[in-house]
PyMOL Python script that loads the backbone (N, CA, C, O; Angstrom):
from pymol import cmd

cmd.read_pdbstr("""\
ATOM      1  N   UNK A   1      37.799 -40.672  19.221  1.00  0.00           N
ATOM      2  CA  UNK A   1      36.622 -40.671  18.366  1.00  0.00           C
ATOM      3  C   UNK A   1      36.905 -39.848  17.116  1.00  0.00           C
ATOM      4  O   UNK A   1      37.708 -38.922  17.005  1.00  0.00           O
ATOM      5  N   UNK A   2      36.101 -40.358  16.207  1.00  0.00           N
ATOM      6  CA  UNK A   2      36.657 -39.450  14.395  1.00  0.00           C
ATOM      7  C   UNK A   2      35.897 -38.253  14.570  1.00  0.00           C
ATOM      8  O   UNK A   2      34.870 -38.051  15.217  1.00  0.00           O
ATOM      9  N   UNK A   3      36.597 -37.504  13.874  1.00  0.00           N
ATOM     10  CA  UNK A   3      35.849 -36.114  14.175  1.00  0.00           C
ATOM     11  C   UNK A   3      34.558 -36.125  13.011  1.00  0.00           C
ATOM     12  O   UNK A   3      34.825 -36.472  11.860  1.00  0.00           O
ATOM     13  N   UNK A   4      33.523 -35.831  13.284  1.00  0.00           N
ATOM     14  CA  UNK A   4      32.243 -35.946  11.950  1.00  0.00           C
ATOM     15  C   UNK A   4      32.410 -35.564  11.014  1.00  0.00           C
ATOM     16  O   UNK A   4      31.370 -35.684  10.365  1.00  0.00           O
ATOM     17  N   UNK A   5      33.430 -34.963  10.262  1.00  0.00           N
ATOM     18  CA  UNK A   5      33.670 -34.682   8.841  1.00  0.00           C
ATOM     19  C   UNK A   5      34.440 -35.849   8.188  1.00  0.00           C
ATOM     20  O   UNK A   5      34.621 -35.846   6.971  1.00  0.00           O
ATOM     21  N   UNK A   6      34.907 -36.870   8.989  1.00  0.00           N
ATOM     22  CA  UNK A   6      35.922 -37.857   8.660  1.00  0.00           C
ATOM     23  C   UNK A   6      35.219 -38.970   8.396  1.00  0.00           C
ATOM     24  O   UNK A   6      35.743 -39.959   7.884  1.00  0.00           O
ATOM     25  N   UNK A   7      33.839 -38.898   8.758  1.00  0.00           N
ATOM     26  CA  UNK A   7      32.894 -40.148   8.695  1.00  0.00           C
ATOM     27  C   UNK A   7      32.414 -39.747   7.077  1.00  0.00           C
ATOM     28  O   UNK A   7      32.483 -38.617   6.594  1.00  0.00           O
ATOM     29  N   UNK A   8      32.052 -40.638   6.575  1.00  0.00           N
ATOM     30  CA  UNK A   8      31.133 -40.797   5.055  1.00  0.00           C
ATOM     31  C   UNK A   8      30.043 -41.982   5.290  1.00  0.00           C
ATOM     32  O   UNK A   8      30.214 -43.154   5.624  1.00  0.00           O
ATOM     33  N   UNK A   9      28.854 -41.247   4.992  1.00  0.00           N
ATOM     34  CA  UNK A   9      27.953 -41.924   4.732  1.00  0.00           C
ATOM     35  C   UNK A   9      27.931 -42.682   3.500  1.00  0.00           C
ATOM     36  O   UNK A   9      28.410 -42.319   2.426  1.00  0.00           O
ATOM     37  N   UNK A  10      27.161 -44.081   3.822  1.00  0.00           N
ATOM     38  CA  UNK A  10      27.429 -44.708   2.036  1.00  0.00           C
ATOM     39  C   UNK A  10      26.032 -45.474   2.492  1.00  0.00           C
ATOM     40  O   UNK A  10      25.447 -45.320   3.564  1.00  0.00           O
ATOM     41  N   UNK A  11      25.570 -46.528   1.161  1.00  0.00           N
ATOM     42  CA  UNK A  11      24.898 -47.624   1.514  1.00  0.00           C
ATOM     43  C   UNK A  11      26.005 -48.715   1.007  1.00  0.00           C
ATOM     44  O   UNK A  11      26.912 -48.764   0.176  1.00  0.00           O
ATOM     45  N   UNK A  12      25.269 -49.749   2.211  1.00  0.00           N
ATOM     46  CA  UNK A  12      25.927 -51.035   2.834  1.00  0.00           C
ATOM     47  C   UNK A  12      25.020 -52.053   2.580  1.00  0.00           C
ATOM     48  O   UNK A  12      23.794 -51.958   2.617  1.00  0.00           O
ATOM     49  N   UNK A  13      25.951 -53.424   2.217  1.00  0.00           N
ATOM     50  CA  UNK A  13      25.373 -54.587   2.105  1.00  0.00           C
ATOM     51  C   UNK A  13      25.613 -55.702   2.895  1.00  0.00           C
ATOM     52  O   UNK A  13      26.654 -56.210   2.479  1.00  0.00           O
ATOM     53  N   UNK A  14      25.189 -56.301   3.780  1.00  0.00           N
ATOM     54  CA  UNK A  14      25.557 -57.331   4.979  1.00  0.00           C
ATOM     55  C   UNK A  14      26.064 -58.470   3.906  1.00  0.00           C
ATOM     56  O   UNK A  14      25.530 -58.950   2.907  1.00  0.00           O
ATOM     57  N   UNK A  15      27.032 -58.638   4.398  1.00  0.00           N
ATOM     58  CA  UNK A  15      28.279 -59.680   3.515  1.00  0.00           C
ATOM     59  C   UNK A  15      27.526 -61.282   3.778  1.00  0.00           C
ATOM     60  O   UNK A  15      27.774 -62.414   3.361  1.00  0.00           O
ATOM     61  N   UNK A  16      26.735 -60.830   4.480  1.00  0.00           N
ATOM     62  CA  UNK A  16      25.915 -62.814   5.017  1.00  0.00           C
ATOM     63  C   UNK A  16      24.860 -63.091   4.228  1.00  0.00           C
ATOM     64  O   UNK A  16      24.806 -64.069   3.482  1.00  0.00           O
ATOM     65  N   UNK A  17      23.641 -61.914   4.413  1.00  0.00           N
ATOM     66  CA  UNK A  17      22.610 -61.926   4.042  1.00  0.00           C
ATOM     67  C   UNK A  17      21.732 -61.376   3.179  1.00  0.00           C
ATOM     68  O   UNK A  17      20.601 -61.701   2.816  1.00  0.00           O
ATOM     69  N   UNK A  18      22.848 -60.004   2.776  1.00  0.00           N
ATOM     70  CA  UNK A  18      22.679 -58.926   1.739  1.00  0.00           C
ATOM     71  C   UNK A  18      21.875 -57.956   2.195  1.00  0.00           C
ATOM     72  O   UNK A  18      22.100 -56.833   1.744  1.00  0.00           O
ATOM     73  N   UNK A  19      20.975 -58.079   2.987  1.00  0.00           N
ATOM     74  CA  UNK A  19      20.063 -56.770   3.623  1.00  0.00           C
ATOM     75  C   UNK A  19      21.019 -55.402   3.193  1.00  0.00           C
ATOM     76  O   UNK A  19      22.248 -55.466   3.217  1.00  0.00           O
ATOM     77  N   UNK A  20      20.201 -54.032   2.755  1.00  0.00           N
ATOM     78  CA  UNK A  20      21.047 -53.653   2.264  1.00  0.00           C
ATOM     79  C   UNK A  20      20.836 -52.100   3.469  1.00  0.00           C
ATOM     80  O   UNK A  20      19.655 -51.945   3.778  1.00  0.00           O
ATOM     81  N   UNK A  21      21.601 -51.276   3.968  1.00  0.00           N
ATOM     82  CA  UNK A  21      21.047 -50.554   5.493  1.00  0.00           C
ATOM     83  C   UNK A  21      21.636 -48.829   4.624  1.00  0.00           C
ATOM     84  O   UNK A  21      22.283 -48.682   3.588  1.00  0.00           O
ATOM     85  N   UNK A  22      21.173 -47.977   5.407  1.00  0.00           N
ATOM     86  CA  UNK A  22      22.064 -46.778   5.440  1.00  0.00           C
ATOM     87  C   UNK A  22      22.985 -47.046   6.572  1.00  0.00           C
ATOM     88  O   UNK A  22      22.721 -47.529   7.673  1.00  0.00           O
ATOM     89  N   UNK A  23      24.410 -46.535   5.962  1.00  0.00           N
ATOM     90  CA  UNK A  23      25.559 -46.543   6.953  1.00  0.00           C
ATOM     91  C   UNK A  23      26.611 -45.805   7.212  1.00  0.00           C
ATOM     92  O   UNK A  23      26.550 -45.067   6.229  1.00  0.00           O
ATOM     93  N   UNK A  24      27.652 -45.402   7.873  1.00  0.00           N
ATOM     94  CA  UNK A  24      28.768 -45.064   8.257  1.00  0.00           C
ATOM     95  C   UNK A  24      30.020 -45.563   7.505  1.00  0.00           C
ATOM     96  O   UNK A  24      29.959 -46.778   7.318  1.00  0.00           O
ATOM     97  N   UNK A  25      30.923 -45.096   7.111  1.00  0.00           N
ATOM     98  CA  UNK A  25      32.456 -45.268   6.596  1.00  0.00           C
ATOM     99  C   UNK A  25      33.392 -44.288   8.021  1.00  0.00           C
ATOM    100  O   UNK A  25      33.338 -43.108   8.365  1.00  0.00           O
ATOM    101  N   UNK A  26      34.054 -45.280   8.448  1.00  0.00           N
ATOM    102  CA  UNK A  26      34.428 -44.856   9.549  1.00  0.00           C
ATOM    103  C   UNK A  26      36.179 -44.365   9.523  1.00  0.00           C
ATOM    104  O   UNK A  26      36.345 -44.702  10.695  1.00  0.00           O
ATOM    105  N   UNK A  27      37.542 -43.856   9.118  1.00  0.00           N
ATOM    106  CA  UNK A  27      38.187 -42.980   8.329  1.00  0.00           C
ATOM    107  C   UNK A  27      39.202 -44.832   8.553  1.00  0.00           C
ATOM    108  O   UNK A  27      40.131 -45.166   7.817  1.00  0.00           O
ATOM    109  N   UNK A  28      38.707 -45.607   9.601  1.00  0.00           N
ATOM    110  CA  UNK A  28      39.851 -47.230   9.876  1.00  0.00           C
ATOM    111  C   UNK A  28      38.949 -47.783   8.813  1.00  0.00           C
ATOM    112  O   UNK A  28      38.909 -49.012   8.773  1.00  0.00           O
ATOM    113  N   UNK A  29      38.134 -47.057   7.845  1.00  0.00           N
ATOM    114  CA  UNK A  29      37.595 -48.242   6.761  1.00  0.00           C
ATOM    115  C   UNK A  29      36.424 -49.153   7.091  1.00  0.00           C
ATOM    116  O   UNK A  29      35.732 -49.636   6.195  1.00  0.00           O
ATOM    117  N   UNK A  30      36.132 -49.463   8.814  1.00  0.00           N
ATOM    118  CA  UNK A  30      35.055 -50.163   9.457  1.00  0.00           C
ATOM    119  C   UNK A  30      33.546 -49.320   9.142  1.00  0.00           C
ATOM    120  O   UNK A  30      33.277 -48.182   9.526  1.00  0.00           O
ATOM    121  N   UNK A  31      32.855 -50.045   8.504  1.00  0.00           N
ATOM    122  CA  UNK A  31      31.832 -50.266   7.776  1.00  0.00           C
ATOM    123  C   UNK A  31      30.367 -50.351   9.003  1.00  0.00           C
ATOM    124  O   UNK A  31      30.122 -51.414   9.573  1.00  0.00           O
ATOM    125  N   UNK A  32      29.553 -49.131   9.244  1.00  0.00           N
ATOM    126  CA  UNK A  32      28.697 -49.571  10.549  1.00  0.00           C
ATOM    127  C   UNK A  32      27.405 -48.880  10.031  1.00  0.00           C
ATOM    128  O   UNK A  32      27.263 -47.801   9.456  1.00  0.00           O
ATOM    129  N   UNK A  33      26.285 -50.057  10.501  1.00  0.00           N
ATOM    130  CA  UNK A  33      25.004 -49.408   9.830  1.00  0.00           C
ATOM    131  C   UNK A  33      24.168 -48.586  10.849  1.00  0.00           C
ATOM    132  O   UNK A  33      23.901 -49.000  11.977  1.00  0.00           O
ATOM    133  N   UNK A  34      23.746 -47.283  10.311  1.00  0.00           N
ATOM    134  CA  UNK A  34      23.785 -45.827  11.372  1.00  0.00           C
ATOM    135  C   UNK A  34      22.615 -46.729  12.370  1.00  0.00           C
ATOM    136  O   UNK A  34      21.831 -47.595  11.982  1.00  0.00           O
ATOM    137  N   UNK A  35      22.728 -46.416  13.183  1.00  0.00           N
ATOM    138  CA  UNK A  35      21.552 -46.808  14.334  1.00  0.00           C
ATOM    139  C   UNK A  35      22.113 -48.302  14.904  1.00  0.00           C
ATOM    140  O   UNK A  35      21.729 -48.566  16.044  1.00  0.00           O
ATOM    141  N   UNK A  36      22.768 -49.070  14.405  1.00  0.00           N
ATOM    142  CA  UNK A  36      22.999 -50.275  15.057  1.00  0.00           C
ATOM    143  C   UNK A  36      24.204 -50.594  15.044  1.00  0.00           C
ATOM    144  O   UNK A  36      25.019 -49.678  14.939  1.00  0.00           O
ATOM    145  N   UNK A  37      24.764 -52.225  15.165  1.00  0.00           N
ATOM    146  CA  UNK A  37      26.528 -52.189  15.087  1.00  0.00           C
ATOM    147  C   UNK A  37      26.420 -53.779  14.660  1.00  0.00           C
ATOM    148  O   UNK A  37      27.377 -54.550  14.595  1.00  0.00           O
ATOM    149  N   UNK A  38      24.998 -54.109  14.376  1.00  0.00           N
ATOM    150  CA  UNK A  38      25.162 -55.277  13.227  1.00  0.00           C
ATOM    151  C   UNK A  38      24.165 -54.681  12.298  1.00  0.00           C
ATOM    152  O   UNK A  38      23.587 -53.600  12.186  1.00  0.00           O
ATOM    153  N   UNK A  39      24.220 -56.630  11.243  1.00  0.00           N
ATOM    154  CA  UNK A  39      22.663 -56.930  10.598  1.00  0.00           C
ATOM    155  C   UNK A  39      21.475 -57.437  11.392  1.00  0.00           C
ATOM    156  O   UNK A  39      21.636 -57.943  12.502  1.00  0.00           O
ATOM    157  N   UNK A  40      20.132 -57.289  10.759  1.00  0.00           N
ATOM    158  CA  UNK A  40      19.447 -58.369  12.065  1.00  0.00           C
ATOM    159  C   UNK A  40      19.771 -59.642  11.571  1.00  0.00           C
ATOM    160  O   UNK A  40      18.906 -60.486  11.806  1.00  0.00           O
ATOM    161  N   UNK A  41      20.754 -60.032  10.959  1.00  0.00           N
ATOM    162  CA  UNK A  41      21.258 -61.668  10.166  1.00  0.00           C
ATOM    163  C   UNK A  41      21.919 -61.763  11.864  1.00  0.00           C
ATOM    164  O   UNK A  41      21.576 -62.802  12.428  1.00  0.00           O
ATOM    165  N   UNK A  42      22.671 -60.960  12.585  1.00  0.00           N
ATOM    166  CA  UNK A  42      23.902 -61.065  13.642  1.00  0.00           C
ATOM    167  C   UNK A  42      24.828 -60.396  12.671  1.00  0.00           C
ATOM    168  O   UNK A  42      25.403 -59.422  13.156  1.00  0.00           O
ATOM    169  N   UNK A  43      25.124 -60.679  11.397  1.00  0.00           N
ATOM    170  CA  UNK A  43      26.558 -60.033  10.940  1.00  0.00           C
ATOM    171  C   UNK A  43      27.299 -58.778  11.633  1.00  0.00           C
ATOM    172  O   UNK A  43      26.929 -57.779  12.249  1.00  0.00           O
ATOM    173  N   UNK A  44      28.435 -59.287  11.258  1.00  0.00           N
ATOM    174  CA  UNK A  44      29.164 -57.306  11.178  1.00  0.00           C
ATOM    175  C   UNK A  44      29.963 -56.675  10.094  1.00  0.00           C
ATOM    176  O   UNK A  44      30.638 -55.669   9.876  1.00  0.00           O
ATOM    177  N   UNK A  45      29.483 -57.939   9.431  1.00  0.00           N
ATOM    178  CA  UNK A  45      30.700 -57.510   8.072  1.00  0.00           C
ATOM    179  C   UNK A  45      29.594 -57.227   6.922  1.00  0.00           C
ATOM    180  O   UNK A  45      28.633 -57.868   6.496  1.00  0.00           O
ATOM    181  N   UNK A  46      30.346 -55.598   6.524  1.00  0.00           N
ATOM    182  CA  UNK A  46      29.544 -55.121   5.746  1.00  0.00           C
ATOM    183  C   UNK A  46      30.287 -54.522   4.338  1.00  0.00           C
ATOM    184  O   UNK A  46      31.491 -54.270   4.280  1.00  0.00           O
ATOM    185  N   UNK A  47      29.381 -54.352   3.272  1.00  0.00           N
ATOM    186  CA  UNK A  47      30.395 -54.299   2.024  1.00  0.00           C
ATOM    187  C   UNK A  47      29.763 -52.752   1.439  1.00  0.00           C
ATOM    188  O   UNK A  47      28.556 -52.755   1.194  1.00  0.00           O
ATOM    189  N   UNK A  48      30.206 -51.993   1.306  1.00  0.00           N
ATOM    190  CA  UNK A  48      29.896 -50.607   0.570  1.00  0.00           C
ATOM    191  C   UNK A  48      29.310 -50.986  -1.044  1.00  0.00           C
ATOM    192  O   UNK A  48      29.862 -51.649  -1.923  1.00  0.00           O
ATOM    193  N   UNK A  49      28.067 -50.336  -1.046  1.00  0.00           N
ATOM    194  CA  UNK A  49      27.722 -50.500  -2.317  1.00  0.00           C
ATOM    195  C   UNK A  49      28.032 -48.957  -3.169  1.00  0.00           C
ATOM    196  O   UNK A  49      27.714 -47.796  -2.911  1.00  0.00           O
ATOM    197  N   UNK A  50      28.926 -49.692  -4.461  1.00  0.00           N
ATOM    198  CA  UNK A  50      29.438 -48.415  -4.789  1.00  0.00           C
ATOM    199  C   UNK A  50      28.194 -47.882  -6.303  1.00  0.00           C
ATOM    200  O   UNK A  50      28.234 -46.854  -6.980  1.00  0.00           O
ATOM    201  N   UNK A  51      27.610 -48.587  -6.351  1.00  0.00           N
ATOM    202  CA  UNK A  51      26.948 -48.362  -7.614  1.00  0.00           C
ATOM    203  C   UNK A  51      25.343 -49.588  -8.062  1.00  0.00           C
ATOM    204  O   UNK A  51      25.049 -50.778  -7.949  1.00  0.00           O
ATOM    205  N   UNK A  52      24.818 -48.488  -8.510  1.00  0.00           N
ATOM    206  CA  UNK A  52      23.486 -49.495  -9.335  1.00  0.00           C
ATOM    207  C   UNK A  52      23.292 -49.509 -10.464  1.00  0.00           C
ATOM    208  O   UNK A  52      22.844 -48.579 -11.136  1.00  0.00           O
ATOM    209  N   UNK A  53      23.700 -50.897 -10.936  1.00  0.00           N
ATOM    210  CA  UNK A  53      23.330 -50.988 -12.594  1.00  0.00           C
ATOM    211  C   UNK A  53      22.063 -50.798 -13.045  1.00  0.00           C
ATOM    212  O   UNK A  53      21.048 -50.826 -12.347  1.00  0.00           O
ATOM    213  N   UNK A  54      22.144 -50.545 -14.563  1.00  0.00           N
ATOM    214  CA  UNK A  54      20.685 -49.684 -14.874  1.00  0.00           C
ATOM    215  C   UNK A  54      19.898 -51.091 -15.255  1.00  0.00           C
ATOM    216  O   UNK A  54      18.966 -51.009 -16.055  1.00  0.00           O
ATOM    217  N   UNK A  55      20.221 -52.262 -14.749  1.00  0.00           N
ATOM    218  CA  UNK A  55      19.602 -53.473 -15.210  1.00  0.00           C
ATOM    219  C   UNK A  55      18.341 -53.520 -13.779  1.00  0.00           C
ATOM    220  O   UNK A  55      17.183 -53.928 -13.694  1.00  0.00           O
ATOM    221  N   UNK A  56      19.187 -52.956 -12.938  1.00  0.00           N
ATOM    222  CA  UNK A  56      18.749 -53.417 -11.536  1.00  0.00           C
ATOM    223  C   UNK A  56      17.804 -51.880 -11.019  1.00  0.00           C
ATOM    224  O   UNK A  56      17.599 -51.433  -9.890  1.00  0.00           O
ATOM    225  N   UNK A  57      17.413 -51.407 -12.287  1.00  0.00           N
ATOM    226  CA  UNK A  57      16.492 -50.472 -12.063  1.00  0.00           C
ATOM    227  C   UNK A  57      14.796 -51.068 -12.637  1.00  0.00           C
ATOM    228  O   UNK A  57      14.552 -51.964 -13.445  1.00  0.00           O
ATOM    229  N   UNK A  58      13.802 -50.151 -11.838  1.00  0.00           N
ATOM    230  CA  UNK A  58      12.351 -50.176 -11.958  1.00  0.00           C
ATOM    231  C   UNK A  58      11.785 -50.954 -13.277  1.00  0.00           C
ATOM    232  O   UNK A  58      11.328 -50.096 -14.032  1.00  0.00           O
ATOM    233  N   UNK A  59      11.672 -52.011 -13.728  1.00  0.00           N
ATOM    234  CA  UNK A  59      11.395 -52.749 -15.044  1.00  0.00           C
ATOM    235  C   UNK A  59      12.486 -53.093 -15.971  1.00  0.00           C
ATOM    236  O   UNK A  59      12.406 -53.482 -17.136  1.00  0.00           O
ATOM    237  N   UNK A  60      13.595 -52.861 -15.184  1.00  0.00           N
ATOM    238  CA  UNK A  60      14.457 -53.858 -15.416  1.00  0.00           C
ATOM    239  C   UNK A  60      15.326 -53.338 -16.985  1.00  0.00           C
ATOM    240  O   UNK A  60      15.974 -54.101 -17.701  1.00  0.00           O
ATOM    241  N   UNK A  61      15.159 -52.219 -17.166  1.00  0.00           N
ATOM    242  CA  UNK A  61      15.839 -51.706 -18.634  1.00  0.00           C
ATOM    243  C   UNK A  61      15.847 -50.096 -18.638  1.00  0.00           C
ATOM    244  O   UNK A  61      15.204 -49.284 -17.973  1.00  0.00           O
ATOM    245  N   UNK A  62      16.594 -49.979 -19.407  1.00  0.00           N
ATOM    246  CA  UNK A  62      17.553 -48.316 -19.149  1.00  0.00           C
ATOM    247  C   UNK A  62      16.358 -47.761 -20.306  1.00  0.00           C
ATOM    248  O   UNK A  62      15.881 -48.434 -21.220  1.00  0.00           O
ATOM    249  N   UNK A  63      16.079 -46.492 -20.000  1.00  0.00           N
ATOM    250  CA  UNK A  63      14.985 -45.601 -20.858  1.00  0.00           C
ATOM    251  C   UNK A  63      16.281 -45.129 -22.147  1.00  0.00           C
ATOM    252  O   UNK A  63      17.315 -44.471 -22.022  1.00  0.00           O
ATOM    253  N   UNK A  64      15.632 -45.829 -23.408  1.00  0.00           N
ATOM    254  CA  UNK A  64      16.872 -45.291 -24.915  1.00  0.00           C
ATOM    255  C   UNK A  64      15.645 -44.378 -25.524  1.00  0.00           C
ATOM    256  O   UNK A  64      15.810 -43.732 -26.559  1.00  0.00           O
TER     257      UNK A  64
END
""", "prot")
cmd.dss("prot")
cmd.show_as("cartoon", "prot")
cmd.util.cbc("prot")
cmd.orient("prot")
């Protein structure tokens, strides 16, 4: 078992259905959303979201 400093939390996107979960980075790279070991799609394949564009924020445009 990984020792708990070796784990990283990230958010995750189900590669099927996109649901997007809080999750686990596990140190073999396996991708697991905390509380379960799928999506409710069935998936298990999950994609790390590394970033949010400022398009894909609250009204849709960056404060200039």
């Amino acid at each position: 078992m990984a020792n708990r400093d070796d784990v990283d939390r990230e958010l995750a996107r189900c590669a099927d259905c996109g649901a997007v979960y809080a999750a686990r980075q596990w140190p073999t790279g396996k991708v697991q959303p905390i509380g379960s070991d799928r999506c409710e799609c069935g998936s298990t394949d999950f994609i790390i979201v590394s970033s949010i564009d400022d398009e894909s924020s609250p009204g849709g445009a960056s404060a200039e």
